[in-house]
C-alpha positions in Angstrom: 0.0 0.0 0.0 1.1 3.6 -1.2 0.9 6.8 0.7 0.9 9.9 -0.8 2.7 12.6 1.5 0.4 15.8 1.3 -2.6 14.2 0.0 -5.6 15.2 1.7 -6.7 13.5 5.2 -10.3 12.0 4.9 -13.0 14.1 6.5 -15.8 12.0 8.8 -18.9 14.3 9.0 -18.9 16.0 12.0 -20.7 18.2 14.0 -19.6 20.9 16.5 -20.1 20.3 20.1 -20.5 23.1 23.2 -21.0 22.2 26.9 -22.0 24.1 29.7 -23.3 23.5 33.2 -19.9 21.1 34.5 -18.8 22.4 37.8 -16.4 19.7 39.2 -14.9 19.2 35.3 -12.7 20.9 33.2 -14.2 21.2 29.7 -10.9 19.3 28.3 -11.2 16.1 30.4 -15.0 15.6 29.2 -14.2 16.0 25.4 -11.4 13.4 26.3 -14.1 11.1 27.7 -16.7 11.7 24.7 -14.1 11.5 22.0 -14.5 15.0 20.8 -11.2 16.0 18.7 -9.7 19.4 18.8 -6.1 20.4 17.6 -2.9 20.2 19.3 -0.5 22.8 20.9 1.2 22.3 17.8 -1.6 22.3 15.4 -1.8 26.0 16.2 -2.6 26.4 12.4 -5.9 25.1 12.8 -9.7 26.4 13.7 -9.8 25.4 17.6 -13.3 23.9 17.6 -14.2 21.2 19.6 -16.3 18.9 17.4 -17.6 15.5 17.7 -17.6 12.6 14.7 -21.6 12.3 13.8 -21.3 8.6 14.2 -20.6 9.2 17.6 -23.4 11.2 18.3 -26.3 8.4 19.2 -23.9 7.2 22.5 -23.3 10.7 24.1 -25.9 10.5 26.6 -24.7 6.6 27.7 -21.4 8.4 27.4 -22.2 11.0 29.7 -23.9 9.3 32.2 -21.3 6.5 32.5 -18.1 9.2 32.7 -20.5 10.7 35.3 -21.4 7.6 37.3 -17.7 7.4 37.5 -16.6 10.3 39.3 -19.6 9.5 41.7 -22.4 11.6 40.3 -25.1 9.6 39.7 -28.5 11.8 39.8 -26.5 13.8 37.1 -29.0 14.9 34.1 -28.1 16.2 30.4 -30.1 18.1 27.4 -28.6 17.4 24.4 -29.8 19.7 21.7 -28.9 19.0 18.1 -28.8 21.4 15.1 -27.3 20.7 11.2 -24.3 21.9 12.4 -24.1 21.9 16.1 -24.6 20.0 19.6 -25.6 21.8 22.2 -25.0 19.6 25.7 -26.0 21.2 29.3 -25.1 19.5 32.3 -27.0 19.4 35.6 -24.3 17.6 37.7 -26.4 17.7 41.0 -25.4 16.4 44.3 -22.7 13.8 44.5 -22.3 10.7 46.6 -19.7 11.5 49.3 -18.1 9.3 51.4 -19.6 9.2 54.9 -18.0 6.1 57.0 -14.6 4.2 56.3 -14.3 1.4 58.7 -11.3 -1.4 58.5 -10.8 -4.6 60.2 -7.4 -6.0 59.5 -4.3 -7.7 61.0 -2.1 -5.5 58.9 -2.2 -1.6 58.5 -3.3 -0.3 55.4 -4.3 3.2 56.8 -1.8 4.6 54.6 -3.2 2.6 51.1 -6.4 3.7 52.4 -6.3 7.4 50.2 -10.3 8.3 50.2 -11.4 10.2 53.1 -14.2 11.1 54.9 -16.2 13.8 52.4 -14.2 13.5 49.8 -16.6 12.4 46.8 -17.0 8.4 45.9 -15.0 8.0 42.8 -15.2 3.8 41.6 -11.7 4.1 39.9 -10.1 5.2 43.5 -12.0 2.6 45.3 -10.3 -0.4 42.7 -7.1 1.4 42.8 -6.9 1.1 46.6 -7.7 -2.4 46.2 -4.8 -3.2 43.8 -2.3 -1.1 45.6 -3.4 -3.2 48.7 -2.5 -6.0 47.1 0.4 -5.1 45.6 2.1 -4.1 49.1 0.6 -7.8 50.7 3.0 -9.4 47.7 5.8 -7.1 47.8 6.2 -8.3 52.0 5.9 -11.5 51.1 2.2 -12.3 52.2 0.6 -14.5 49.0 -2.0 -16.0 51.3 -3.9 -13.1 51.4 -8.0 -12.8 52.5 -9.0 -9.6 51.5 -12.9 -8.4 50.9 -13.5 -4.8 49.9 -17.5 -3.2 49.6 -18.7 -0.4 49.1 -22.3 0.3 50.1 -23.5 2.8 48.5 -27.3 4.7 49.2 -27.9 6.8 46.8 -31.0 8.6 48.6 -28.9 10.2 51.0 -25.9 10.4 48.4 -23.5 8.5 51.1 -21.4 5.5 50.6 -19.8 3.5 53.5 -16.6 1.6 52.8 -15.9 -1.9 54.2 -12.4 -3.2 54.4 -11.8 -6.9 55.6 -8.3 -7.9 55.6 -6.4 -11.5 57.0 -2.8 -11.2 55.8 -2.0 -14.9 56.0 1.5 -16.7 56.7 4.8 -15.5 55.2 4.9 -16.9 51.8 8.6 -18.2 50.1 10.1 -18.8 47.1 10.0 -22.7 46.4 12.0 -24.9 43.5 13.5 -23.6 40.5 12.4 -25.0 37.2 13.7 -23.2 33.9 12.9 -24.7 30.4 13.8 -23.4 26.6 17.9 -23.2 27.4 19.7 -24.0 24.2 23.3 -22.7 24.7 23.0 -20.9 28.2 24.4 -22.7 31.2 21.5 -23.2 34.1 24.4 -21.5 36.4 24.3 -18.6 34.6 20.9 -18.0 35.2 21.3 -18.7 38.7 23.6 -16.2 39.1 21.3 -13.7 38.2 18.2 -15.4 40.2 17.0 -13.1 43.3 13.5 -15.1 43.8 15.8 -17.8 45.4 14.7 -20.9 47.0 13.6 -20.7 50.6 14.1 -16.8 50.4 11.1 -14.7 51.2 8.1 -13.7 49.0 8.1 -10.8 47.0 7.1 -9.0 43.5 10.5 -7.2 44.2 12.8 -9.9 43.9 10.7 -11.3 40.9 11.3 -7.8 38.6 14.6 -7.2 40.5 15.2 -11.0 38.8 13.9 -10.5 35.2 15.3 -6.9 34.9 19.1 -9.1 35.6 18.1 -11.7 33.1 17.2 -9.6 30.2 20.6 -7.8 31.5 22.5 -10.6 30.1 21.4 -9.5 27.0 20.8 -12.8 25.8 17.4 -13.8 25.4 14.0 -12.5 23.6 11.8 -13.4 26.0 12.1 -14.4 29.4 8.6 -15.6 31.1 8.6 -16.0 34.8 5.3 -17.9 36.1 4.7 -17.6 40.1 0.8 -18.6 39.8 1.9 -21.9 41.9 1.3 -22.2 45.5 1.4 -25.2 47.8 1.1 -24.3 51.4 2.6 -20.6 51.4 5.8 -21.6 49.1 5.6 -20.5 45.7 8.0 -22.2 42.8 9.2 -20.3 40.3 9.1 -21.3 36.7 11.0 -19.7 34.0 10.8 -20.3 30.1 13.6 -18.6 28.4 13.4 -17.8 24.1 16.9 -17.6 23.5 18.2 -14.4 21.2 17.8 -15.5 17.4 19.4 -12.6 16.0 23.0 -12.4 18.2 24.5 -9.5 16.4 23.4 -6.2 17.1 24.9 -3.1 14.8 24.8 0.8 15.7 26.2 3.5 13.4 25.8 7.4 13.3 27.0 11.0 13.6 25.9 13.1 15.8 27.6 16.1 17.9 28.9 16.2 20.8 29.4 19.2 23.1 33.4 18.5 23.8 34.7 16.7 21.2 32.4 18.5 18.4 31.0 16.5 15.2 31.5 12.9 15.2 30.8 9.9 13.8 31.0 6.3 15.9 29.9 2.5 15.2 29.9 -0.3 17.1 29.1 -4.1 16.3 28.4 -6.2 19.3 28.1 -10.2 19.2 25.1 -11.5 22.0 25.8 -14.7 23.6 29.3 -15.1 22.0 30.5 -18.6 22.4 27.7 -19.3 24.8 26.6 -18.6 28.2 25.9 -15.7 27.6 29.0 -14.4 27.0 29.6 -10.9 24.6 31.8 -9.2 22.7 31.6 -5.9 21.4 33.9 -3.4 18.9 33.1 0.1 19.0 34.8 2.5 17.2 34.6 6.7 17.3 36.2 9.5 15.4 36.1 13.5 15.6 38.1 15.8 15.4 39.4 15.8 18.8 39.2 12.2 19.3 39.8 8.7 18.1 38.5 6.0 20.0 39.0 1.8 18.8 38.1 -0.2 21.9 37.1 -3.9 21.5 35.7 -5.2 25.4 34.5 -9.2 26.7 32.3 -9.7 29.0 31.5 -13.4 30.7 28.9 -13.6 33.2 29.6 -16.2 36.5 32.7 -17.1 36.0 33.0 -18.3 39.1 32.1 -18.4 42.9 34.0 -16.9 45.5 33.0 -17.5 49.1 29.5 -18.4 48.2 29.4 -15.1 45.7 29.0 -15.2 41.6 31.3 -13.2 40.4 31.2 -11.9 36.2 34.5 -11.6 34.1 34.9 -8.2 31.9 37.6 -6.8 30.3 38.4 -4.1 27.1 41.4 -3.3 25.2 41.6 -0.6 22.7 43.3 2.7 21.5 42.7 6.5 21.9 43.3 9.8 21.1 42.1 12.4 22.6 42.8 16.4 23.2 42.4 18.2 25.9 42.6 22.1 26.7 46.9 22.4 25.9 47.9 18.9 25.7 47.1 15.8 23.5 46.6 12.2 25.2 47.4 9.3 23.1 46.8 6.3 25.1 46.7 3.0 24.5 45.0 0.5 27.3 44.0 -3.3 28.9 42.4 -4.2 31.7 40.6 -6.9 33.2 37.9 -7.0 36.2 35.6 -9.2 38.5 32.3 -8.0 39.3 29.3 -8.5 41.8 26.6 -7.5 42.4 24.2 -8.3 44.8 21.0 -6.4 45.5 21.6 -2.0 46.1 25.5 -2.9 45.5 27.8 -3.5 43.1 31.8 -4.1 43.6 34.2 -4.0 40.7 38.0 -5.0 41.1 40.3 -6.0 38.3 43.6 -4.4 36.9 44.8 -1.8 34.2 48.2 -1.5 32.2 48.3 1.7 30.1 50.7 3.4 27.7 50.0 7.2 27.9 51.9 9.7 25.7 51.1 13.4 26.7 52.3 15.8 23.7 51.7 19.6 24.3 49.2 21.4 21.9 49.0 24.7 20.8 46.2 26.4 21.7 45.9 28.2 17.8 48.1 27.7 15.1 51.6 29.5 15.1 51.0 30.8 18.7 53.0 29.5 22.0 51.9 28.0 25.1 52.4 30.5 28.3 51.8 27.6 30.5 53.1 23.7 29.4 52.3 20.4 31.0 55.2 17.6 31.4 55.5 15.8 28.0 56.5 12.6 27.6 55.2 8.7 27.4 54.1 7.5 31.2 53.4 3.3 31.0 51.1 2.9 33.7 50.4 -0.5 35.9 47.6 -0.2 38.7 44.9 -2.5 40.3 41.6 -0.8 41.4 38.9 -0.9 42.8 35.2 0.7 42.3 32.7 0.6 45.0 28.8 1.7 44.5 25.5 1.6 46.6 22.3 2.7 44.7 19.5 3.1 46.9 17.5 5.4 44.4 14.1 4.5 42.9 15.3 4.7 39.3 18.4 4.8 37.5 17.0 6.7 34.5 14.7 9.5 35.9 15.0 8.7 40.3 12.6 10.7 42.0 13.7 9.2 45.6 16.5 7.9 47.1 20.5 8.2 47.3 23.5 7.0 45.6 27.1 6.2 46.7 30.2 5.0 45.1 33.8 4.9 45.6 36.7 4.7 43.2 40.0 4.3 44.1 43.2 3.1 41.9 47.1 2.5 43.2 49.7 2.0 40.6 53.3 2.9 39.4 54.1 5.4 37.1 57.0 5.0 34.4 58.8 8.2 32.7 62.3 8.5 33.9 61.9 7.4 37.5 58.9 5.0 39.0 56.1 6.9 40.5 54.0 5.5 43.1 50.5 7.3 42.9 47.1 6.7 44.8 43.7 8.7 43.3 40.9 8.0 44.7 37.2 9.8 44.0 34.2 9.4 46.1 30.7 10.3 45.2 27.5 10.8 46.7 23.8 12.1 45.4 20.5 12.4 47.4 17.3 12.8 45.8 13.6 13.7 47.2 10.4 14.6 45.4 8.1 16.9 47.2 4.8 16.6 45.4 6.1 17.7 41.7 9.3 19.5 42.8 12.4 17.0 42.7 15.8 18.2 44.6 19.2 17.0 44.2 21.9 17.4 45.5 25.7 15.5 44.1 29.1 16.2 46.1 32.2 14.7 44.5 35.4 14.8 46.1 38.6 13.3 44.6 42.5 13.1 45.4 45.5 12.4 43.8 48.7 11.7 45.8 52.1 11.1 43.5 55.3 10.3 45.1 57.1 12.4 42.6 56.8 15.5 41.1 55.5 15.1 37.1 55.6 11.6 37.6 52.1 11.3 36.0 50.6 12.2 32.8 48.5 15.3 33.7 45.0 13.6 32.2 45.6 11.1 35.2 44.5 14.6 37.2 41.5 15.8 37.7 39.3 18.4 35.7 36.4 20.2 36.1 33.3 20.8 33.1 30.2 19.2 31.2 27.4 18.2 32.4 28.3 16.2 35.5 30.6 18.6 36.8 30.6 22.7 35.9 27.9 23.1 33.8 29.3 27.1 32.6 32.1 25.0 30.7 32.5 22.1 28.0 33.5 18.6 29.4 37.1 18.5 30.8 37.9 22.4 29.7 38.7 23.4 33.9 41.9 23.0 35.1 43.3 24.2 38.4 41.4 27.1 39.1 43.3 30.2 40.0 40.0 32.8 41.0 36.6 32.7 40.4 36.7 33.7 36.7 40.3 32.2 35.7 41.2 28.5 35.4 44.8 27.0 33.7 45.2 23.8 31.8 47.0 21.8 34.6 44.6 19.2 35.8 44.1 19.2 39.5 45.7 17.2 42.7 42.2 17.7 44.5 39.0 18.1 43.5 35.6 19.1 45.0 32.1 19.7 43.0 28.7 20.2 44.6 25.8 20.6 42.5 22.2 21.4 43.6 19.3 21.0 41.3 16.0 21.6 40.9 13.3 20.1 38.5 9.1 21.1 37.9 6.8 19.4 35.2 5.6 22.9 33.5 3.8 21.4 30.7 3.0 17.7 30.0 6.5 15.7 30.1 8.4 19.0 29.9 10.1 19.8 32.7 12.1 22.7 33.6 15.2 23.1 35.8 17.4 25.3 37.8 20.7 24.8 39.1 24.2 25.5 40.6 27.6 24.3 40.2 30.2 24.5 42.4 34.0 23.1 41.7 37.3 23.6 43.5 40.8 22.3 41.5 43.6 22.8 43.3 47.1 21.8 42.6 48.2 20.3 45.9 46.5 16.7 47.4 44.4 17.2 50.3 44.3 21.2 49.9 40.4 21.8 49.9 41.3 25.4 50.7 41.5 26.8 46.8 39.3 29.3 44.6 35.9 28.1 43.5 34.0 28.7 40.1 30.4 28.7 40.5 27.5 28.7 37.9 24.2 28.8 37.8 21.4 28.3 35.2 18.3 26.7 33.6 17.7 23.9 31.7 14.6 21.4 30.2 14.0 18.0 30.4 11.7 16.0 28.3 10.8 12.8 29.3 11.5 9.7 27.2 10.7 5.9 27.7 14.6 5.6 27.7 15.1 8.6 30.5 14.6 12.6 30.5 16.1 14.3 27.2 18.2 17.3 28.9 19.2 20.7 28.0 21.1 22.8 30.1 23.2 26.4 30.0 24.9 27.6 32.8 26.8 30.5 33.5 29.7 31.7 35.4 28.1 33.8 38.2 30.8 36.3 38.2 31.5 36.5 34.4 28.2 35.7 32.4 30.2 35.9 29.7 31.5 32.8 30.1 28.6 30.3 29.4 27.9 26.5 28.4 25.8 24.1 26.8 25.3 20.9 27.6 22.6 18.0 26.6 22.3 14.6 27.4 20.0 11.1 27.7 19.4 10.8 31.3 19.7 12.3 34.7 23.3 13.4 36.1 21.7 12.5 39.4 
């Protein structure tokens, strides 16, 4: 079938529609209800009529009456007047029925659950929400055994209903025998690795998404179908059929631009389930003008078990070249990690060799450097370790919650004498909703400690911009700052960064934000007493199924002059 772009859109006949009368209503959510159509916000082009599709004219009274009966007015009455052209609708909404007694008799508290009332006006749709959320909380504790009997009694002479709420929790329900079925090439280990509804373990919807979010994480199969309908006396077994991934190789490609590095184009080709158990494989490459990236990285899920624990394999080797403000890294890199990860927290420890060569740039063509880093190649050995706890509600748009994480690597440095070196960086973000307003608040704080002077490359150091640092400057672009309008390009000993922000919904799954930044480089570990750049701005956030779309511009509070833009996929808290 053949579409014609800019042919003309078929025309129902329609008539225009008018109501009056609603009091409790706004005018929008009862054209919603009746299926009137009227253009959107960015339809501003066309006549803003509300009108109504004729065949849907004979069920707007049953319409009406059962939108009406919904909300909890049921004595209200409509004239419906009808023209060539035109509906006329007026609404008599008359007296609601209104809650008048709540009573519950339970041996666990659902007070809270329990959001209708006294007064507040009988709507049916609250009533079966309270009972699903109700239920939901009985599972997510682990109580499957439930005996739960909800009524509503409702007179409509005296427009009152009384609520009944009957509640016997029942024993502590458990997580009974494993059974998984459709496993072609996957190890059963694997899977258990990743299983949190475990055996003898406690009852709850929790663990079952917290265990089918980490299976589809293995990025392995199609589908993956967990069936808990089973009961026998309080334990529940869990039954998983798996459709293993029929099309392994996955293949991205672009250009896009990037606020740092500028234009660029990037690829990668990833293999799913490579040799088995899950394993993967993955070559990305990345090219602009200010950096070259090849990196190739393995990843092997349950390698093995150490002290009861399942611990994954990972490891990457590639190439790049990047510049920074002054100086050019070339690096090339390997290293190898074990991971675990067990509920809020996650624990990463493995080993890096790298081959750094740090060339000074020129900051314009045919002009000198008044400042120059140490040049020269620095082969690097160090083991590390990374450390987080994630106790937020989401990791793509949290609303609640708080994040922690530690990174620290100790290693020797190579360029004419050995350098012993410790960095470490610690994190940590909070996060609290009050009604639609969501704060934040991220501190970072990070050392460097070398035995010798120059004995690292100076990207080892930290720097300050971008959008989860300074947001008044591109990514990496603050060195050592020397007052609050003046930075160099020498990358810092010790770092600190607070950043507060706040985000409203101001129309539909727009948001907007403000915000401040806050960032101290100085050029001596453990000195927390330097000069701080501070910025402050506004951004938006549009909300996607894959997390907030963000644009931001901040300025330097003393020089709004200096300003930056920066947009991302997700929150930077």
């Amino acid at each position: 079938m053949f579409t014609l772009l800019g042919a003309d859109e078929i025309k129902l006949p329609t008539h225009e529609i008018h109501l009056t009368g609603q009091q409790h209503f706004e005018e929008s959510d009862l054209q919603d209800a009746l299926g009137v159509t009227t253009p959107g916000f960015f339809q501003f082009w066309k006549d803003d009529t509300p009108r109504i599709k004729d065949k849907l004219i004979p069920s707007l009274r049953p319409s009406l009456k059962s939108f009406y009966e919904s909300e909890g007015f049921y004595d209200a009455n409509f004239t419906i007047q009808e023209t060539n052209t035109t509906i006329f609708v007026t609404i008599s909404e008359n007296e609601p029925v209104r809650v008048r007694d709540i009573n519950l008799s339970c041996d666990y508290n659902i007070s809270s659950l329990v959001t209708m009332k006294k007064g507040d006006i009988f709507r049916a749709e609250t009533f079966i929400e309270i009972k699903s959320k109700i239920i939901a909380q009985l599972l997510k504790e682990g109580y499957c055994s439930y005996d739960l009997d909800t009524k509503a009694y409702v007179d409509l002479d005296l427009h009152t209903v009384d609520l009944r709420y009957i509640l016997r929790k029942g024993g502590i329900c458990t997580f009974g025998k494993l059974t998984t079925s459709g496993l072609e090439t996957i190890d059963e280990d694997v899977i258990r690795s990743r299983i949190k509804a475990k055996e003898g373990e406690r009852y709850s919807t929790d663990r079952i998404q917290d265990t089918s979010n980490r299976l589809y994480g293995l990025d392995a199969f199609d589908s993956v179908l967990i069936n808990v309908d089973r009961k026998f006396y309080n334990v529940v077994p869990v039954d998983i059929t798996f459709t293993e991934m029929e099309k392994p190789y996955h293949l991205e490609a672009g250009a896009g631009y990037d606020t740092y590095v500028g234009m660029r184009v990037l690829g990668e080709i990833t293999k799913h389930n490579f040799l088995g158990d899950a394993q993967r494989l993955s070559f990305k490459t990345s090219l602009s003008q200010r950096e070259q990236l090849v990196m190739v990285t393995y990843f092997k899920p349950a390698l093995m078990d150490i002290l009861g624990y399942n611990t994954d394999l990972g490891g990457r080797l590639g190439y790049s070249n990047l510049e920074f403000d002054g100086f050019k890294e070339e690096k090339t890199f390997v290293r190898a990690y074990l991971e675990h990860e067990e509920g809020r927290v996650t624990l990463r420890a493995g080993v890096a060799l790298e081959d750094i060569i740090i060339t000074e740039l020129n900051l314009a063509p045919g002009t000198e450097l008044s400042q120059a880093v140490t040049e020269g190649n620095f082969p690097l050995l160090y083991p590390y370790v990374d450390f987080l706890y994630d106790a937020r509600d989401s990791k793509l748009n949290p609303k609640y919650g708080y994040y922690l994480s530690a990174y620290a690597e100790f290693g020797l440095s190579y360029d004419e004498e050995a350098s012993v070196y410790l960095k470490t960086l610690f994190e940590g973000r909070i996060i609290h909703t009050f009604s639609d307003l969501t704060l934040a608040a991220v501190g970072k704080v990070g050392i460097v400690d070398v035995s010798t002077q120059n004995g690292l490359p100076e990207s080892k150091y930290f720097f300050g911009g971008g959008a989860y640092s300074n947001r008044a400057y591109g990514f990496r672009e603050l060195g050592v700052i020397l007052s609050p309008t003046e930075d160099s390009i020498y990358g810092a000993s010790s770092m600190a960064n607070l950043s507060l922000e706040a985000d409203y919904p101001v129309w539909g799954d727009v948001y907007g934000a403000i915000f401040t930044d806050n960032t101290m480089l100085t050029d001596e570990s453990y000195n927390f007493k330097g000069e701080i750049i501070s910025a402050v701005g506004v951004g938006a956030r549009y909300m996607t199924p894959i997390g907030p779309f963000k644009l931001d511009v901040g300025f330097n509070v003393n020089d709004f002059s200096q300003y930056g833009i920066s947009f991302q996929i997700g929150q930077s808290f």
